[in-house]
C-alpha positions in Angstrom: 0.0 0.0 0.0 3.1 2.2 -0.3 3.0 5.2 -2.5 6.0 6.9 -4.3 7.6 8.8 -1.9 6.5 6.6 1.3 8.8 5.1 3.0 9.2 2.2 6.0 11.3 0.8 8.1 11.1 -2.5 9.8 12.2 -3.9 13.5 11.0 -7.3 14.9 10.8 -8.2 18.6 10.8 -10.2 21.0 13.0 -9.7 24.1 15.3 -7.9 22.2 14.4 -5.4 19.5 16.1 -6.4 15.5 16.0 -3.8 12.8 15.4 -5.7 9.8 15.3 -2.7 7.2 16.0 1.0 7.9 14.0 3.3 6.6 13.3 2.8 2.7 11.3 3.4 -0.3 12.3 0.7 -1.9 9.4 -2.0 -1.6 11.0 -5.5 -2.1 13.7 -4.7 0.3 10.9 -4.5 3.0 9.1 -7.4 1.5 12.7 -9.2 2.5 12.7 -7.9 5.7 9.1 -9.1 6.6 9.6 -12.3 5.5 12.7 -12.9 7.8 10.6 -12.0 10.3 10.1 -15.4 13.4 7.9 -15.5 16.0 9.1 -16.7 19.5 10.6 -16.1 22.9 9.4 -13.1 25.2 8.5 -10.2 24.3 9.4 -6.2 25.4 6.6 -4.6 23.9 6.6 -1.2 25.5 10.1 -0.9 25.6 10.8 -1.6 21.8 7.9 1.2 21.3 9.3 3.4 23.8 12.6 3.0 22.1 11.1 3.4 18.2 9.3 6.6 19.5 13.0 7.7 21.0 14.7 6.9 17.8 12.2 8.9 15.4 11.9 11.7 17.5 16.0 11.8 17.7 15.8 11.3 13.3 13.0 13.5 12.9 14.1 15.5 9.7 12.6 19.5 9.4 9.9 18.2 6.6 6.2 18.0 6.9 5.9 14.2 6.8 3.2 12.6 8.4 4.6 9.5 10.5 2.7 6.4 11.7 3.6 3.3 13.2 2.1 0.2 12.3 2.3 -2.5 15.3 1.5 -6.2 14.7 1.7 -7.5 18.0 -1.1 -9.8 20.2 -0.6 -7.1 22.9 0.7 -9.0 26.0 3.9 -7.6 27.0 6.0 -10.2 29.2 9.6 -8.8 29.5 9.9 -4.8 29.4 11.8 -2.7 31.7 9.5 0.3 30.6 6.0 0.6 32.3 2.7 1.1 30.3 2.2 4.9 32.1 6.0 5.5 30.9 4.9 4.6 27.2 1.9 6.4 26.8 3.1 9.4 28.2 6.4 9.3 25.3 3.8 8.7 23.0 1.4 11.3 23.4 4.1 13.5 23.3 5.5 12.3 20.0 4.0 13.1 16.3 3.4 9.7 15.6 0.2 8.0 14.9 -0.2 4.5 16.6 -2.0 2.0 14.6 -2.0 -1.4 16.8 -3.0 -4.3 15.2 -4.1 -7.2 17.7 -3.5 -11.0 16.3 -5.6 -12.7 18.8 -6.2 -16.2 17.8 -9.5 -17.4 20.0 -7.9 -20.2 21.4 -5.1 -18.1 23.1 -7.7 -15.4 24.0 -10.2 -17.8 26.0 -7.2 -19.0 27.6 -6.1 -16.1 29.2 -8.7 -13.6 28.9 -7.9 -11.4 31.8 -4.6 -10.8 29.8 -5.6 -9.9 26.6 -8.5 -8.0 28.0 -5.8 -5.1 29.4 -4.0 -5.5 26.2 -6.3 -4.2 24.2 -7.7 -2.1 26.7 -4.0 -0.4 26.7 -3.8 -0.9 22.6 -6.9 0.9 22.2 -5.8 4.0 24.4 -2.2 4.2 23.0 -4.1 4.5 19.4 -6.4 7.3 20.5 -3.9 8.6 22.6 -1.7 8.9 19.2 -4.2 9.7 17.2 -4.3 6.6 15.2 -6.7 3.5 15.3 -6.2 0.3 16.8 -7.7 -3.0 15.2 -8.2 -6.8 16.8 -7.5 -9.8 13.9 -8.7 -13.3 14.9 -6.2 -14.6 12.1 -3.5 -13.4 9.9 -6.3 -13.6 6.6 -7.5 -10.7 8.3 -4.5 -8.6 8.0 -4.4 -7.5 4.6 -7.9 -5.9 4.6 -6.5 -4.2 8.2 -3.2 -3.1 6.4 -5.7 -1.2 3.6 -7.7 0.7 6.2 -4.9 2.0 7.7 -3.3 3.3 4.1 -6.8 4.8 3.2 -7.3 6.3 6.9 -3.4 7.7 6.8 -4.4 9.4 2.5 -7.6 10.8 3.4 -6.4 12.6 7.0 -5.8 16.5 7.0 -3.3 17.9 9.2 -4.2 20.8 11.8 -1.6 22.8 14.1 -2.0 24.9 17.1 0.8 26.9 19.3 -0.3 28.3 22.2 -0.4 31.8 23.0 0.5 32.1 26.7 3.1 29.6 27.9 3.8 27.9 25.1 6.6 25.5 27.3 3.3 24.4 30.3 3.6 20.9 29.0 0.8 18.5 27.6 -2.5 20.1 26.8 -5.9 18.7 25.7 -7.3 19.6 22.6 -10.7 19.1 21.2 -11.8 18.8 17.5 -14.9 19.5 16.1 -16.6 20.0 12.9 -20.0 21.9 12.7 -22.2 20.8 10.2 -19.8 18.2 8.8 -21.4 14.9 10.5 -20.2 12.6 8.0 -16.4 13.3 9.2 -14.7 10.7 11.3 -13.0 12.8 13.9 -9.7 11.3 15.3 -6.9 12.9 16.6 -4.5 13.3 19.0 -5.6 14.3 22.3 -3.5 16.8 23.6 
């Protein structure tokens, strides 16, 4: 779903983070990369976000890109030395758009429900959070229909700005978007 002038990068994880492919336009090098791509082993979710958020803050260049994060993950996070609260707070402050995507295979789900249950609870908040959109798969066929929502969201957004007039420096601030008159919008957006 990559467009000329789009570009990804990739990084697996489990309890260690693996760039596979570095930022790129070049589409069968990240084909490559996703298909070396193994599941296994523990996993440090938050701090292999926290980390990716660090990194593309740090490599931010002074253009107008839009930037998104596509996560493929089932959610449960079982080795991370960064807490959830630690997480979200980098991430609302970033200019990145999460878009979670859940693979919860039922089986795995009714087995440990209490789990998964705060996993999405927290996927779900780190996407509005971000401004993005989180999504729940019951099985990898699902995915590609997933991947194509999130390409259409991302081409039909419009980007707003706001400084603030009296202490520009307070810190994290919540916003509110509306649009009079315009009820067939879908409204998301950062929240502060």
């Amino acid at each position: 779903v990559l467009r000329p002038g789009d570009r990804a990068r990739v990084v697996a994880f489990n309890s260690r983070d693996d760039m596979l492919q570095d930022f790129t336009d070049d589409r069968a090098a990240l084909s490559a990369a996703l298909a070396r791509i193994t599941a296994g082993g523990s996993t440090a979710l938050y701090r292999t976000l926290y980390i990716s958020l660090k990194e593309l803050k740090r490599d931010r260049k002074e253009d107008n890109r839009r930037l998104a994060m596509v996560l493929l993950t089932d959610g449960l996070d079982t080795a991370s030395s960064v807490s959830d609260d630690q997480l979200l707070e980098l991430a609302r402050g970033g200019e990145v758009a999460i878009y979670p995507i859940s693979l919860r295979p039922r089986a795995r789900v009714e087995a440990n429900a209490a789990a998964f249950s705060a996993a999405a609870y927290f996927l779900s908040r780190l996407a509005s959070d971000t401004g993005g959109r989180a999504f729940f798969a019951n099985s990898a066929t699902d995915l590609d229909g997933v991947y194509a929502r999130i390409a259409a969201e991302m081409r039909s957004q419009y980007s707003l700005a706001y400084a603030p007039a009296l202490h520009p420096a307070a810190g994290w601030r919540r916003i509110v978007v509306r649009t009079p008159g315009h009820a067939n919008l879908q409204i998301r957006h950062r929240l502060g």
